[in-house]
Each structure stands twice: as structure tokens, then as C-alpha cells.
N, C-alpha and C positions, 0 to 999 in steps of 0.2 A: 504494500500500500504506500503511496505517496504521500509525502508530507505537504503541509498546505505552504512554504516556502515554495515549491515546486510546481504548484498548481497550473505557472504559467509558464510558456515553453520562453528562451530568450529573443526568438523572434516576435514574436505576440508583445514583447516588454520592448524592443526595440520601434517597432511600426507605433506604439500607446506616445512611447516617450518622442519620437520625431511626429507627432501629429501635436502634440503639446509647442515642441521648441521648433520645431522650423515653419509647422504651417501657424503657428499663434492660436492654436486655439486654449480656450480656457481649461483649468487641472480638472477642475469638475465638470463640466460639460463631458471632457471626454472621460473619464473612470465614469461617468453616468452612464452613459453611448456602451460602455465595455464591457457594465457589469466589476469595478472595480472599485476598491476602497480608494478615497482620496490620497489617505496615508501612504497606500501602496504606489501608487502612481508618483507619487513625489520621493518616494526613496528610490523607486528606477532611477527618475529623472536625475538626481542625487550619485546614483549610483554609476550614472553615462556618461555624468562630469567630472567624475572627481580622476578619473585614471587617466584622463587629457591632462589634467590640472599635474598632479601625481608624476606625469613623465615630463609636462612642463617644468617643474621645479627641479626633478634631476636633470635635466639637461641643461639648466642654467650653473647647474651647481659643475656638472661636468665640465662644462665652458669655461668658468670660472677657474676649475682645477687645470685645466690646461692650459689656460693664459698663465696659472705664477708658473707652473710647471716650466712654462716657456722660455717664462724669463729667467729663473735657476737657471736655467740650461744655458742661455746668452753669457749671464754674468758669470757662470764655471766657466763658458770655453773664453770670456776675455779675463779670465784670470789666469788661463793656461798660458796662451797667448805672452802676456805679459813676464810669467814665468819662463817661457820660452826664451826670450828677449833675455832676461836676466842672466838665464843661465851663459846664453853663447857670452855675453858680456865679462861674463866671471872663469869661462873657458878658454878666451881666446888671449894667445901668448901677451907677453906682455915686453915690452921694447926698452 
């Protein structure tokens, strides 16, 4: 026996929640139309945004990590660079 979490297939909860947000219609009007509880209708809708939102915020944070990332990596190799320069300066004979 199914659980009443299950009742609705995720396409059924997909077609409820884009007839709410893209065509504008109202949350009640349509859980009316569906035969669904308001409540439920709106944790879909809840539940359609938040994993946009969710991979939005990692990938600003990833971004983020790869820009300092970037720049550690700039300021190691001109710190190599520089050592580089030192050393021949401290290696090369002296007259």
C-alpha cells in the first residue's frame, strides 16, 4: 500500500506546480481544479525552487572558490619567479 506522501506521481506535481508559476494562475484555484490541498500545492511549488536556489548558491560559492584559488596560484608562481631570479643572482660567479 502507498503512503499518502506518494499519492501523486512527480509528473502530476510538476504540470500543478508550472500551471501555478509560469501560467499565473492562482494556488487555490488550481489545488481546487486538482482535487489538492493548498498546503500541498505550495510545498511542491517550495519544493521546485529550492534545488535551483540550492545549486545557485553552490555555484556561486564554487566560483568564489576558484577565483582565490586562482589567485594563490598567480601569487605562488610570482613568488617562484622571483625566487628564481634570486637564486641565478646568488649562483652566478662572482668577478
Amino acid at each position: 500500500m502507498s503512503s499518502n506522501n506518494n499519492r501523486y506521481d512527480d509528473e502530476f506535481k510538476a504540470s500543478a506546480v508550472k500551471m501555478v508559476i509560469e501560467k499565473g494562475r492562482p494556488i487555490s484555484a488550481v489545488a481546487k481544479d486538482l482535487g489538492v490541498s493548498e498546503p500541498a500545492l505550495r510545498r511542491w511549488i517550495k519544493a521546485s525552487t529550492e534545488p535551483e536556489d540550492a545549486a545557485s548558491k553552490k555555484l556561486a560559492e564554487l566560483e568564489a572558490e576558484n577565483k582565490r584559488l586562482k589567485k594563490e596560484l598567480d601569487d605562488a608562481k610570482d613568488t617562484v619567479e622571483v625566487l628564481k631570479k634570486s637564486v641565478a643572482i646568488f649562483i652566478k660567479p662572482q668577478k
